[in-house]
C-alpha positions in Angstrom: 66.0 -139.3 -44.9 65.0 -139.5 -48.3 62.1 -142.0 -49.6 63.9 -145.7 -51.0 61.6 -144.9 -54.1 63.7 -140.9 -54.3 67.5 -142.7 -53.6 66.4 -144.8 -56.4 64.9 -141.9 -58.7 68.0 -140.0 -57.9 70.3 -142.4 -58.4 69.0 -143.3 -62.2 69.4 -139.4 -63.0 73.0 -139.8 -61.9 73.9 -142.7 -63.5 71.9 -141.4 -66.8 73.9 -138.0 -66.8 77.7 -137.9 -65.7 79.5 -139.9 -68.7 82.4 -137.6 -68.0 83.6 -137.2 -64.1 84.2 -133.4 -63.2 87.7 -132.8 -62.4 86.8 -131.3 -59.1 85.7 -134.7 -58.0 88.8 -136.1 -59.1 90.9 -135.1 -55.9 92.8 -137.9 -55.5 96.6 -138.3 -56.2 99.0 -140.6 -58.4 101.7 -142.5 -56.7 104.6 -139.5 -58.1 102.1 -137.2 -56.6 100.6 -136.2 -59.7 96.8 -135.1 -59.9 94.8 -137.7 -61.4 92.6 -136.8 -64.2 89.8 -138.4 -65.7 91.0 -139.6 -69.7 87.9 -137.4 -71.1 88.6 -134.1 -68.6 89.4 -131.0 -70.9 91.9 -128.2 -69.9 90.0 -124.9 -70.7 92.2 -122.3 -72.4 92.5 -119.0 -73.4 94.2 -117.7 -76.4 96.0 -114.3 -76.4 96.7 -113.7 -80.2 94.5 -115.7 -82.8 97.1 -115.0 -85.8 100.7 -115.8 -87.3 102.1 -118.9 -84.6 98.8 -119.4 -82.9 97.5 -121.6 -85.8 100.1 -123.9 -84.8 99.7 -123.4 -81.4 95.9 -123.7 -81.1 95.5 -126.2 -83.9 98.2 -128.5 -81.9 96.5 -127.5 -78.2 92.7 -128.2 -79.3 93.6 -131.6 -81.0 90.6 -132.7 -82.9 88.5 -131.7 -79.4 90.6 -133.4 -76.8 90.7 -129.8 -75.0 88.9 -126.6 -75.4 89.1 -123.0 -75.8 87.1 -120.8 -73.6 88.3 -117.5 -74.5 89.8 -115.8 -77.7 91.7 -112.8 -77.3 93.5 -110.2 -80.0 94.0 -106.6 -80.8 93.3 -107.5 -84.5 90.0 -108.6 -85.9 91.1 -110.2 -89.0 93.9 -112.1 -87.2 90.3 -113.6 -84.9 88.4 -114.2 -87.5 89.3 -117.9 -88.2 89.2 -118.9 -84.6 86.1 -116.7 -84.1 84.3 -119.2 -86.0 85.9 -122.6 -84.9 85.1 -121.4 -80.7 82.0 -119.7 -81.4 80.8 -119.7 -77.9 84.6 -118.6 -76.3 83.9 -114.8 -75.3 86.3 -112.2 -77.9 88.1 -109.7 -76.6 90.9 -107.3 -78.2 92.8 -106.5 -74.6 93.9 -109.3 -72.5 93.3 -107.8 -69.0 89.7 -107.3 -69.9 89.8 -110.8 -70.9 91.8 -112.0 -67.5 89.1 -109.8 -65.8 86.1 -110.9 -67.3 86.4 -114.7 -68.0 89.5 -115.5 -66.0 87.5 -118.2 -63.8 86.6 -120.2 -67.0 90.1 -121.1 -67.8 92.6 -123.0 -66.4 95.9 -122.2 -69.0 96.9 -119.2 -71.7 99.0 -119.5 -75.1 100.5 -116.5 -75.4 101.5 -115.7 -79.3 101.9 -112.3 -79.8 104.9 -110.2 -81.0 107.8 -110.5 -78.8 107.8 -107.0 -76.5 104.2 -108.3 -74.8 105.1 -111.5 -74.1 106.6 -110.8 -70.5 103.0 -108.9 -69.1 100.6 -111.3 -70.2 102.3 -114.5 -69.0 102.9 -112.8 -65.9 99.8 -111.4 -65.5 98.5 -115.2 -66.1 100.6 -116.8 -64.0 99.7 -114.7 -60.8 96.3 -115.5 -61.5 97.5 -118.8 -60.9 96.7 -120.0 -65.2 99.7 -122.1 -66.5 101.5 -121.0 -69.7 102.5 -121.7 -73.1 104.5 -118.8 -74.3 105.6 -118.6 -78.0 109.3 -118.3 -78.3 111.7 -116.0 -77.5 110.5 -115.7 -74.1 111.1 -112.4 -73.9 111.9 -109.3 -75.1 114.9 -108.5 -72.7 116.8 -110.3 -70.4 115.2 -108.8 -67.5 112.0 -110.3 -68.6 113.3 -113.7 -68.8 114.6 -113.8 -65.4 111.2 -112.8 -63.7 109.1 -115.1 -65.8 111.7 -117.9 -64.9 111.2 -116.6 -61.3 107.3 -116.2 -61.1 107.1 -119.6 -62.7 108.2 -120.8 -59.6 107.0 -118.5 -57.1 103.3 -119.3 -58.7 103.7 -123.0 -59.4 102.6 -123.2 -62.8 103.0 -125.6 -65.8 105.0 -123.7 -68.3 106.3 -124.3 -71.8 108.3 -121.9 -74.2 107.3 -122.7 -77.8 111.1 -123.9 -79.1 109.4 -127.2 -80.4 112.1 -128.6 -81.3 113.1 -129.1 -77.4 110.4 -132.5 -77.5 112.4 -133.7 -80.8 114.0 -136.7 -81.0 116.9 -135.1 -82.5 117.7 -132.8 -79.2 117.8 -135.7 -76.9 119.8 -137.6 -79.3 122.6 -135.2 -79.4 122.0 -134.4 -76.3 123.3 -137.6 -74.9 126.0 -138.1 -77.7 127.7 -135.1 -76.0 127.3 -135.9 -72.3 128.9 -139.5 -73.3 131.7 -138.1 -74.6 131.4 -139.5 -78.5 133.3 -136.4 -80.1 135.5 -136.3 -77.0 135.5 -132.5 -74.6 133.4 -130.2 -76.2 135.3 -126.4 -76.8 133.7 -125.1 -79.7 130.4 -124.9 -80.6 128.6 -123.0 -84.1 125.1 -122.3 -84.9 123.8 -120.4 -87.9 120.7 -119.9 -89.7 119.5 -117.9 -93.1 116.9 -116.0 -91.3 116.1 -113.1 -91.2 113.7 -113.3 -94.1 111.7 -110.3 -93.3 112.9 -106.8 -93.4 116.2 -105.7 -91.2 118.5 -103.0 -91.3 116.3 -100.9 -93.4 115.1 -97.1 -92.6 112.0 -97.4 -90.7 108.5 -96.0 -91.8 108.7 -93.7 -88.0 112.4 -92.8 -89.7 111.1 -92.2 -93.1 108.2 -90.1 -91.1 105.6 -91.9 -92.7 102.2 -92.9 -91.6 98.6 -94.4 -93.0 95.4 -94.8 -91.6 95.0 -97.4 -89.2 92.5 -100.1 -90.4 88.8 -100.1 -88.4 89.7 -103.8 -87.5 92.7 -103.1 -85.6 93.3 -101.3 -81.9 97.1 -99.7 -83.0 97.3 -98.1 -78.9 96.7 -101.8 -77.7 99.0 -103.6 -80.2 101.6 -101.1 -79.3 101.1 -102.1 -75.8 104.6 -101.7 -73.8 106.5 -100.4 -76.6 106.6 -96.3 -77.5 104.4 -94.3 -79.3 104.4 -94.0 -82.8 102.0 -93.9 -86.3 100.5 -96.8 -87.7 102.3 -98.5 -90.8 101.7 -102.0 -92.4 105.3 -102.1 -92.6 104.7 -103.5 -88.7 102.3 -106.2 -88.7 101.0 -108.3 -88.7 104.0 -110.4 -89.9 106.6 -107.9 -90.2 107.6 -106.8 -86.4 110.6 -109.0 -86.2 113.2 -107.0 -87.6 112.3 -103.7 -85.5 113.7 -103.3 -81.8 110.5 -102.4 -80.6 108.7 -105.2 -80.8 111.1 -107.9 -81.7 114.1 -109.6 -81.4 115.7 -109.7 -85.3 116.8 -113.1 -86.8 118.9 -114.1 -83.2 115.4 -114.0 -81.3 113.7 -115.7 -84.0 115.8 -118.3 -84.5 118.1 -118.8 -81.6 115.8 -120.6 -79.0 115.7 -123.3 -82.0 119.3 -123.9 -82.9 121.4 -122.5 -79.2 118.6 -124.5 -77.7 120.3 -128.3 -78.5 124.3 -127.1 -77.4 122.7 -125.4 -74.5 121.0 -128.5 -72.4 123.5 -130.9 -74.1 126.2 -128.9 -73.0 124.7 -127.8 -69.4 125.1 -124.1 -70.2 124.7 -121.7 -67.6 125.5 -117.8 -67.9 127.7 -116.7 -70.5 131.0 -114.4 -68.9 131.4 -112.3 -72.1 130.4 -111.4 -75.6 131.3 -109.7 -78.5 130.2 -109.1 -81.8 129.9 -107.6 -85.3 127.2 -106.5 -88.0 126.3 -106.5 -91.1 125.8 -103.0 -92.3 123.8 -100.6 -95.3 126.0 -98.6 -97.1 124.2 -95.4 -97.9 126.3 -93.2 -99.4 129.8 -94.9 -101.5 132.4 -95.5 -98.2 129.8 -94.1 -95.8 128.7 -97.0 -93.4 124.9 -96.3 -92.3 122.9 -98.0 -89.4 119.5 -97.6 -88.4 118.5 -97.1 -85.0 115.0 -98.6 -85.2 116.1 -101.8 -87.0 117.7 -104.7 -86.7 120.9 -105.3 -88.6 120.7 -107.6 -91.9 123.1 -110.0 -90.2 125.6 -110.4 -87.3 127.9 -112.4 -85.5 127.8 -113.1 -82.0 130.7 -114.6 -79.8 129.6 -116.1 -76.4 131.9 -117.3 -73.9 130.9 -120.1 -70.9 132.1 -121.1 -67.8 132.5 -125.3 -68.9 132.1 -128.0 -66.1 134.1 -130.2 -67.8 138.0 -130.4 -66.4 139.7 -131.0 -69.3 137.7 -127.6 -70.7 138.9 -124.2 -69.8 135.7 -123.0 -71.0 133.6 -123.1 -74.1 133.5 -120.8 -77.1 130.1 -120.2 -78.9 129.2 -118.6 -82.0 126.1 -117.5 -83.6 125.8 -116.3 -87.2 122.8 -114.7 -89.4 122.1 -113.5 -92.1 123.3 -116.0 -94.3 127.1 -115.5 -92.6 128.5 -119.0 -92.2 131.7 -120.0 -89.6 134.8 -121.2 -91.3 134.9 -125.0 -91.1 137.9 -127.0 -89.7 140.3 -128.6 -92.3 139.2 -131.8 -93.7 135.6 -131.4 -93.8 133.2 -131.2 -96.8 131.0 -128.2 -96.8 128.2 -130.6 -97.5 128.1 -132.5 -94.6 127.6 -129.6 -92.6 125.6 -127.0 -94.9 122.9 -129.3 -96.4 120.0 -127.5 -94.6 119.0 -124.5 -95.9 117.4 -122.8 -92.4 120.9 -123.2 -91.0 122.7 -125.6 -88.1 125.0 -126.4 -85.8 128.5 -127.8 -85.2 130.1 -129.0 -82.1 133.4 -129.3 -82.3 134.9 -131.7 -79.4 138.3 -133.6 -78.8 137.9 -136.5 -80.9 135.6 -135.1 -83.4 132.8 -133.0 -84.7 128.6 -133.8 -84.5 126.4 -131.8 -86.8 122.8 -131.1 -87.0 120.2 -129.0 -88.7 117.4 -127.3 -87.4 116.7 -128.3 -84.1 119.7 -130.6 -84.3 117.9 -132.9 -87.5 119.6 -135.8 -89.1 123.1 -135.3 -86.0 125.9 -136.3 -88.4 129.3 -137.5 -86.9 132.6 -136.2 -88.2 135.0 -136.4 -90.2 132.9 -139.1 -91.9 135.7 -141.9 -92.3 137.0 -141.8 -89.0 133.3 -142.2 -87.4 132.6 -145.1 -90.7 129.9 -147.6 -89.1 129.7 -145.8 -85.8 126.2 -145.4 -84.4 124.8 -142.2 -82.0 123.6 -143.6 -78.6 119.6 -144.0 -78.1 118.7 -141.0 -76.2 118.6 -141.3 -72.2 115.6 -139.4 -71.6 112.4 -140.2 -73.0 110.9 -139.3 -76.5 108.3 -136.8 -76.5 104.8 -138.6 -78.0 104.5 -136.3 -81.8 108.4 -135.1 -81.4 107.7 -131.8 -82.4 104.0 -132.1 -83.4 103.7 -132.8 -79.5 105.2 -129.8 -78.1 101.5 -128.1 -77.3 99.9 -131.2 -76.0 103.1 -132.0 -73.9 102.4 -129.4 -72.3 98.3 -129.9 -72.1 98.6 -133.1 -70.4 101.4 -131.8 -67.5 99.1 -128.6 -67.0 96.3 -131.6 -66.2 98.8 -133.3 -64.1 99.6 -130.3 -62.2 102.9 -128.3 -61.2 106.1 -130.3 -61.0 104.8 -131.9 -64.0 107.9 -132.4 -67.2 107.9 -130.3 -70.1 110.6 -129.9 -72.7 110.8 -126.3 -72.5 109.5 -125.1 -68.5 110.6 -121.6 -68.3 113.7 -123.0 -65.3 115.3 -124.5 -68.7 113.6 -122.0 -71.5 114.4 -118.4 -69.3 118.1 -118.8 -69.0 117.9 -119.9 -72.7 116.2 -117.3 -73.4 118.9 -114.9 -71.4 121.7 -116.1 -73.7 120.1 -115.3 -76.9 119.4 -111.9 -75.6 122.3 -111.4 -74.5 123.4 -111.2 -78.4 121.0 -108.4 -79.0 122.2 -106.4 -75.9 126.0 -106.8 -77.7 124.1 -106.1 -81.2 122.5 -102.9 -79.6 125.6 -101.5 -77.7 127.5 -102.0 -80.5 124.9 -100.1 -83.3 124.4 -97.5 -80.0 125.6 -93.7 -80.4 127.1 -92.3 -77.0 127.2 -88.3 -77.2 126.7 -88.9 -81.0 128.9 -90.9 -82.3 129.5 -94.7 -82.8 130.8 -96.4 -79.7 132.3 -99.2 -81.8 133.3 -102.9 -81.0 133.8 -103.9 -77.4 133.8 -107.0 -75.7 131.6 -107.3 -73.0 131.6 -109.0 -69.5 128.6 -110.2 -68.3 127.8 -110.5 -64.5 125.1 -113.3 -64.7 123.8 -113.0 -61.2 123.3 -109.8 -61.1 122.0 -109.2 -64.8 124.8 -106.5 -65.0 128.0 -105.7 -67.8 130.7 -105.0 -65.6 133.1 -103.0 -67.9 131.2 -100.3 -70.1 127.8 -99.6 -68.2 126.4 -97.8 -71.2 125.5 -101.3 -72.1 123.5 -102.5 -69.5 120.4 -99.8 -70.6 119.3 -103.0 -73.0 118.8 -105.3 -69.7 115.8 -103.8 -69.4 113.6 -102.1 -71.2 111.3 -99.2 -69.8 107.4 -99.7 -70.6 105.0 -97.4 -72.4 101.3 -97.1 -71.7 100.8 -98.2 -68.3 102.1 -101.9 -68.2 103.9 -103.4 -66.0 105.2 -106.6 -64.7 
């Protein structure tokens, strides 16, 4: 038994050094279940890509201090620099699994906000380390991907969050009970369109062009190629530029879809779509001579999406998506300024008794036509405001990763994968429809989609762009 005068000696150290309580000591459980966490306890995180979207992200995650990052992770030097000398103590590293490897047990969460083809490996290779995960939107790079995050999320009980902000906007859950009370009557139609892309599509690639330069000192080209093929280094690709080229991204739908389709899918209750069609803008080489290039994007589309609808009095529910600058034609009666007064794009729902309209991530919801709805007010949303709206997005998800799995976020990957499903599934109609079987154009088809089992049921040429074969070793 220790002396009275050591308990006593002891006990001043204590009381002189723990201001802040561990949050191992801190085992003890809320009355929902939740862990509870001490106000000043930190989440430690790791950042996988330092450029581009992760100054939003970590900006928005760190908040003045509140939380910390431990490690700092990205195939380009210049992209780190910035953070490199806000965390100087947080270990750098230019490949992720060395970073999982090495400083894995100093973390409890990643942001993942890299180019869209290695988003699927790291957050999966997080999450079965058991590290919760903010992944920069679109989830994914192919459908596939989305369904065995959405899966894994689960399986690994993790706190997730796709980085659609506008999903913890006021807007979204405004609209979002305007629709499931019925104020425009049955929903049946539903548009969303946006100006992007604003980076390069449907041009001739550099790898088409066969041209090449020298790959800066700062950057690791074999790592930042990570799952997708081979091929020479160009600045036409990063670090900004990625989007419009299949390889790494998603073009102006993957972009910008998880934004806008992101409001009519909750409101709406969306599952699987059954079909979709679409069309493309195209280059015109040659006078008459319609040219499209395999390795980009087009420089706009249209996408037609057909759902199964819960509602009785619905058959089901048609939904378009247009880019590119491509608008949908309006119903009679309404001005063109109550509906295209944002210039990123919007949406229109078109119901039974009327129209609601929105801009990007379903801003300033407008009722319509504008003198039958005179005076009439949208309900107050049913579920509860996000603290920041959009600005709160990151730190949403901070505070449910200290809570623990089960915890809400606007955007867990049970809401944001299937979201993420349906946007792709635009690019897969995009892709078979820009595809050459034995050489020559297969041309416009409507497709039918076999949710369940990821699968097009009537022209299995398609179903190649479900999933995506990985280069250089990766795997999920």
């Amino acid at each position: 038994m220790p002396s009275r005068r050591k308990f006593l000696e002891n006990s001043a150290l204590a009381a002189a050094g723990f201001y802040i309580v561990p949050r191992h000591v801190l085992g003890g459980k809320a009355a929902d279940g939740s862990r509870i966490v001490a106000p000043s306890d930190k989440l430690n995180i790791a950042a996988v890509g330092c450029g581009g979207k992760a100054d939003v992200n970590v900006r928005l995650a760190y908040n003045n201090g509140s939380d910390n990052f431990v490690a700092l992770c990205d195939v380009d030097d210049r992209q780190a620099k910035k953070f490199r000398g806000q965390f100087p103590k947080a270990p750098y590293f230019q490949d992720y699994r060395e970073m999982f490897d090495k400083a894995g047990k100093t973390f409890d969460a990643v942001i993942v906000s890299t180019p869209d083809h290695m988003h699927a490996p790291i957050a999966m290779a997080a999450m079965q380390m058991g590290k919760h995960v903010y992944v920069e939107k679109p989830l994914t790079h192919d459908i596939y991907e989305a369904r065995m995050l959405t899966q894994a999320a689960a399986k690994y009980k993790v706190v997730t969050q796709m980085g659609n902000q506008g999903s913890s906007g006021d807007a979204t859950r405004i609209i979002e009970t305007a629709i499931q009370k019925n104020v425009i009557g049955h929903v049946h139609t539903v548009y969303c369109w946006t100006n992007r892309p604003v980076w390069p599509q449907g041009v001739k690639s550099p790898k088409e062009k066969g041209e090449s330069q020298p790959i800066p000192s700062e950057v690791n080209w074999p790592l930042w190629l990570g799952t997708a093929p081979t091929r020479p280094y160009h600045e036409a690709y990063m670090p900004t530029r990625w989007r419009g080229y299949w390889d790494f991204g998603t073009g102006a739908l993957g972009d910008m879809g998880c934004h806008f389709m992101d409001v009519p899918f909750r409101a709406l209750k969306l599952k699987y779509p059954t079909s979709v069609e679409c069309s493309v803008g195209s280059v015109y080489a040659d006078f008459f001579q319609e040219a499209f290039y395999d390795d980009s994007c087009p420089p706009s589309s249209a996408i037609h999406l057909t759902f199964p609808s819960d509602d009785k009095k619905v058959k089901e529910i048609k939904f378009s998506w247009f880019d590119g600058g491509i608008r949908p034609q309006l119903p009679e009666g309404i001005d063109y300024n109550d509906v295209f007064r944002e210039i990123d794009g919007g949406m229109l729902f078109i119901g039974t008794k009327g129209m609601l309209t929105g801009g990007l991530f379903g801003n300033n919801p407008k009722l319509l036509p504008a003198d039958k709805f005179s005076g009439k007010e949208l309900p107050a949303p049913e579920k509860p405001l996000v603290e920041g709206k959009t600005e709160g997005h990151q730190q949403q998800w901070v505070k449910a990763c200290k809570q623990g799995y089960g915890a809400y976020t606007s955007s867990s990957f049970d809401q944001s994968g299937p979201l993420t499903e349906t946007v792709l599934m635009g690019n897969l109609a995009t892709r078979s429809y820009l595809a050459r079987e034995n050489g020559k154009f297969t041309g416009r088809k409507k497709l039918f989609w076999d949710g369940n089992n990821m699968k097009i049921t009537n022209y299995d040429y398609a179903n190649q762009f479900v999933k995506r074969q990985y280069n250089g070793g990766y795997s999920l």
